[in-house]
C-alpha positions, 0 to 999 in steps of 0.5 A: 741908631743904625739896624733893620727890623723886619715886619711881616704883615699877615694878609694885607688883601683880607685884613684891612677892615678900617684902615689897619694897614695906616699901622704898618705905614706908621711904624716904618715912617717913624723907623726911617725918622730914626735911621732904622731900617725896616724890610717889610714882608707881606705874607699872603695866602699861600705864601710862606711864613718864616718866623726865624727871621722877622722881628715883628707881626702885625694881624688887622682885622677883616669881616667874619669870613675873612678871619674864619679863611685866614684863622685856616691858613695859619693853623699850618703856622700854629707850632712855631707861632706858639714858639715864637709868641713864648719867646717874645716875638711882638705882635699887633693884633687888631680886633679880628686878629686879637680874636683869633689868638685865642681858641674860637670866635663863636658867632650868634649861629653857635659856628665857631671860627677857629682860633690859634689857641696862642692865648687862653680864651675865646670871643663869643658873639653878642646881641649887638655890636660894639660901635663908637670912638673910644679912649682908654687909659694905657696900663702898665702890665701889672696893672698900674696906670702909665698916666696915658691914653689911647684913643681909636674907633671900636666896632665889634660884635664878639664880646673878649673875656681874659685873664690876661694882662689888659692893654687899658682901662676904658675910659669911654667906650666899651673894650673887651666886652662891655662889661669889666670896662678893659680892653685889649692884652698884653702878654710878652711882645703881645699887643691884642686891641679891638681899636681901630682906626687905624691905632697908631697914627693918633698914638705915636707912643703906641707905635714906638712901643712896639718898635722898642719891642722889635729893637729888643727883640733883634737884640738892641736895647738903646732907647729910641730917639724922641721924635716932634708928635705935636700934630699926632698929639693934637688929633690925640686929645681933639678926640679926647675932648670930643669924649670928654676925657680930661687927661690930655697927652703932651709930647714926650 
């Protein structure tokens, strides 16, 4: 497969709270794999953003006042994000990203952080954190099981309640809230997670879904070539078993 996919990692020098950035290296590392070429953008503060042309946004996650600066300059944005979203552009957002999809992150001081209202809801914070490794079952987005996991390391404090498609069933761990055992979306190209980790070195079927929605995206529609995951899959299911999670990932 011969084409180029373009990637525009949102603010790379404020959101890259536990290693979000492994994602963009992991998504290019199994383009190039692929002979897809991949032209990565880093958009920073005061930079443009030109949407028209990228096939693909990643958003990571940063601390409170990180994600209240970045929530700010992307309001500028807020049109044609919208736009983009409802015409399916792919998104990874990872925990402070997935949050500011939304309308607001209320923190336990009652200020709010506000979001890009791209999606219907809003985070509020809880009395604790979130904290520890995670695995989830992957569902389809009709809410059917795709009969594989994710797995990943979560640490939030804001507690997310949607009526969106989830990404997973919690298998252990503790997702959106705590509460209703999901974790994450899938809205269109959306893919919104509170995994890090960061996500996609332990889930290369994560990664090349989202390279097959960037592909589809641009306009190509052949599938992707199958790629050796042998030791991607064995750090996979070391941390299934640490957890106790019997559902064990094989290569494709």
């Amino acid at each position: 497969m011969t084409t180029c996919i373009k990637i525009a990692h949102l603010f790379p020098e404020l959101l890259n709270l536990y290693a979000d950035q492994g994602n963009l290296a992991v998504l290019a590392k199994r383009a190039m794999l692929r002979d897809i070429e991949v032209s990565i953008t880093q958009v920073k503060l005061g930079s443009q953003l030109d949407l028209a042309s990228i096939d693909l946004i990643m958003l990571g996650g940063g601390s409170d006042r990180e994600q209240a600066v970045v929530g700010k300059e992307l309001l500028r944005y807020k049109a044609d994000l919208q736009e983009a979203v409802d015409a399916g552009l792919p998104i990874l957002a990872v925990c402070g990203g997935y949050q500011l999809l939304g309308s607001y992150y209320e923190l336990a001081n009652k200020e709010r952080i506000q979001g890009l209202s791209l999606l219907d809801f809003a985070t509020i914070a809880g009395p604790n954190r979130l904290i520890g490794n995670i695995a989830i079952e992957w569902l389809q987005a009709d809410g059917s099981p795709t009969g594989k996991t994710i797995v990943g390391f979560e640490n939030h404090g804001g507690r997310t309640h949607h009526n969106y498609p989830a990404l997973g069933r919690v298998l252990q761990g503790h997702g959106n809230n705590g509460e209703d055992h999901f974790e994450g979306i899938q809205y269109k190209g959306i893919v919104a997670t509170y995994i890090h980790g960061p996500l996609l070195p332990k889930n290369p079927h994560i990664a090349d879904h989202l390279l097959q929605k960037a592909l589809r995206y641009r306009g190509f529609f052949e599938p992707l070539s199958v790629l050796d995951d042998e030791l991607a899959f064995m750090a996979h299911n070391a941390m299934l078993n640490r957890l106790g999670v019997s559902m064990m990932m094989k290569e494709k």
